[in-house]
C-alpha positions in Angstrom: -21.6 16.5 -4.6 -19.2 14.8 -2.2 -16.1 16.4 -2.3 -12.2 14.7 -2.4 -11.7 15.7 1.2 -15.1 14.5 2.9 -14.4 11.2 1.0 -10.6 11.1 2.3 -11.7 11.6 5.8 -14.6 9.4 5.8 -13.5 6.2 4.2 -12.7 3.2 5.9 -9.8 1.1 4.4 -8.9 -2.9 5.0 -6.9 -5.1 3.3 -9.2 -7.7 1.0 -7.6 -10.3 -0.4 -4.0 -10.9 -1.7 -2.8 -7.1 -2.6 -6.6 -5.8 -3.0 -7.3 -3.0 -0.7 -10.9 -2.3 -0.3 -12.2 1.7 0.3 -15.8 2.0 1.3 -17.3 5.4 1.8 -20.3 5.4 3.7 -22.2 8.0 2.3 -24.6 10.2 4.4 -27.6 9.3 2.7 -26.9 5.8 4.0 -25.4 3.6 0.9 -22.2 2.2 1.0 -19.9 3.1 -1.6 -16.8 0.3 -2.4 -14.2 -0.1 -4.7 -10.9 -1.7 -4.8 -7.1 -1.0 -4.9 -4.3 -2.6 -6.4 -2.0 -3.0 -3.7 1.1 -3.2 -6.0 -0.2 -0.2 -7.9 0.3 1.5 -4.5 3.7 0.4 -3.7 5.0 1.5 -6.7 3.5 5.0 -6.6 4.9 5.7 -3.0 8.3 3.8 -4.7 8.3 7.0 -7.1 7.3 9.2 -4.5 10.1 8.3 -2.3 12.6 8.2 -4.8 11.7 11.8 -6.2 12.0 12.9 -2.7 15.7 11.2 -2.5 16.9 12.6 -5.3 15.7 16.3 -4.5 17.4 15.7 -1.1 20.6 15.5 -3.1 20.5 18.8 -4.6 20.2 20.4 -0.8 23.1 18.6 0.0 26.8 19.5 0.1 29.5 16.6 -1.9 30.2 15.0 1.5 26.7 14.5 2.5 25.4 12.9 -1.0 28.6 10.8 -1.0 27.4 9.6 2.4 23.6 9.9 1.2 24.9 7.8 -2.0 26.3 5.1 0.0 23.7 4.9 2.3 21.2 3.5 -0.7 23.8 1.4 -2.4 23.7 -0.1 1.2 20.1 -0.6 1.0 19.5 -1.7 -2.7 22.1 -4.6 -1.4 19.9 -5.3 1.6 17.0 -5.6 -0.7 18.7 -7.4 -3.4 19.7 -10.4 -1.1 16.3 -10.2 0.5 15.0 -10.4 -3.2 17.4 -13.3 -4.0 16.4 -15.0 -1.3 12.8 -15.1 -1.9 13.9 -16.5 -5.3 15.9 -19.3 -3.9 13.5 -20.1 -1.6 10.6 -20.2 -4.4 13.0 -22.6 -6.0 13.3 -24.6 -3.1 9.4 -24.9 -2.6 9.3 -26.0 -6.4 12.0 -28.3 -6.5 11.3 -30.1 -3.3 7.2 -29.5 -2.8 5.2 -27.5 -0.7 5.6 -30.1 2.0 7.1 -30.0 5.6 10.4 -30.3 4.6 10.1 -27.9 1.4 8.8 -25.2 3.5 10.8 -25.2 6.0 14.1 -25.3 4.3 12.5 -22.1 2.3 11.5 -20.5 5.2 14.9 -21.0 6.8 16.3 -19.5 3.6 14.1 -16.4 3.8 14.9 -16.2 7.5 10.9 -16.6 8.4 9.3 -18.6 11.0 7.5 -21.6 9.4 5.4 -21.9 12.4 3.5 -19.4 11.3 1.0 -19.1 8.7 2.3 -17.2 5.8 -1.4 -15.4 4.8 -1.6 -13.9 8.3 2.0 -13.0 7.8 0.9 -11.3 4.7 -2.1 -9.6 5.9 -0.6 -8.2 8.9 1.7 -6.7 6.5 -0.5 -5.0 4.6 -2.3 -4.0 8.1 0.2 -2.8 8.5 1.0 -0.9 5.8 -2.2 0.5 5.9 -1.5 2.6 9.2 1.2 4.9 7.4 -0.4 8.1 6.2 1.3 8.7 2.8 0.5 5.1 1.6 -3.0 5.4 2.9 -2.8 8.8 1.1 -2.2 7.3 -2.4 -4.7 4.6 -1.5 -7.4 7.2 -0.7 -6.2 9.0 -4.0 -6.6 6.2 -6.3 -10.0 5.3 -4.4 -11.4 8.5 -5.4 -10.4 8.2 -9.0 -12.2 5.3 -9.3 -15.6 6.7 -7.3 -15.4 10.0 -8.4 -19.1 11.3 -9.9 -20.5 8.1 -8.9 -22.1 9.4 -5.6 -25.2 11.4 -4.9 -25.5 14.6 -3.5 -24.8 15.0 0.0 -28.1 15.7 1.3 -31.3 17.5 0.0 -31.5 20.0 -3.2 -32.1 23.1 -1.2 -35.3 24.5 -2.2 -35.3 28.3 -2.2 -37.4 29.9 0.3 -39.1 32.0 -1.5 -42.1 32.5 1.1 -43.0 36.4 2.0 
């Protein structure tokens, strides 16, 4: 039976289609084994990883250093609430005034984006990229496994006993 960690270490990840991640485990006895990962369902897993890990760095802090700590993520949640705003605003934009040269570019402007470049490559890049960092490939491995687990054969041969004198 193929264990979790020969699976982890053999699989080969890429990015599919809009926020599908595809595994495939190529098993020794030569079949090809895929299945696919919601992307969001990822992001929102190392989201409540990373936050469980912020707020266990508070305890090991003294009141000066989680003040600091505090204001350093109301900082952040800022950044990504104007980031999120904008997106919005731009969506808007795209509605309101088409998905035309003029539309797009006023949205990308708003998003601060370059229009000149296509906004799928942008997108798979990014999950490319994403795909390099080891505790979001982790959960991504994690959640493959779930899905494939049981579903493969045996690694190699039943060994027959040797029971020749």
């Amino acid at each position: 039976m193929t264990t979790q960690t020969q699976f982890n270490s053999g699989a080969k990840l890429r990015h599919d289609f809009s926020d599908q991640l595809q595994v495939r485990y190529p098993h020794p006895t030569g079949e090809n084994f895929d299945t696919w990962v919601s992307g969001e369902e990822v992001m929102a897993r190392l989201n409540t990883a990373v936050r469980e890990r912020l707020i266990k760095s508070f305890s090991n802090k003294n009141w000066n250093q989680a003040k600091e700590a505090l204001r350093d993520e109301m900082d952040k949640g800022k950044q990504s609430a104007k980031r999120k705003l904008k997106n919005r605003l731009a969506g808007k934009v795209t509605d309101v005034m088409g998905d035309n040269i003029f539309g797009s570019t006023l949205a990308d402007n708003i998003r601060g984006t370059d229009s000149l470049d296509d906004p799928h490559e942008q997108e798979k890049q990014l999950w490319q990229h994403r795909l390099q960092d080891p505790d979001f490939r982790a959960i991504v491995l994690d959640l493959a496994w779930i899905n494939l687990r049981g579903t493969m054969p045996e690694e190699g041969p039943a060994a027959v006993p040797d029971d020749w004198v």
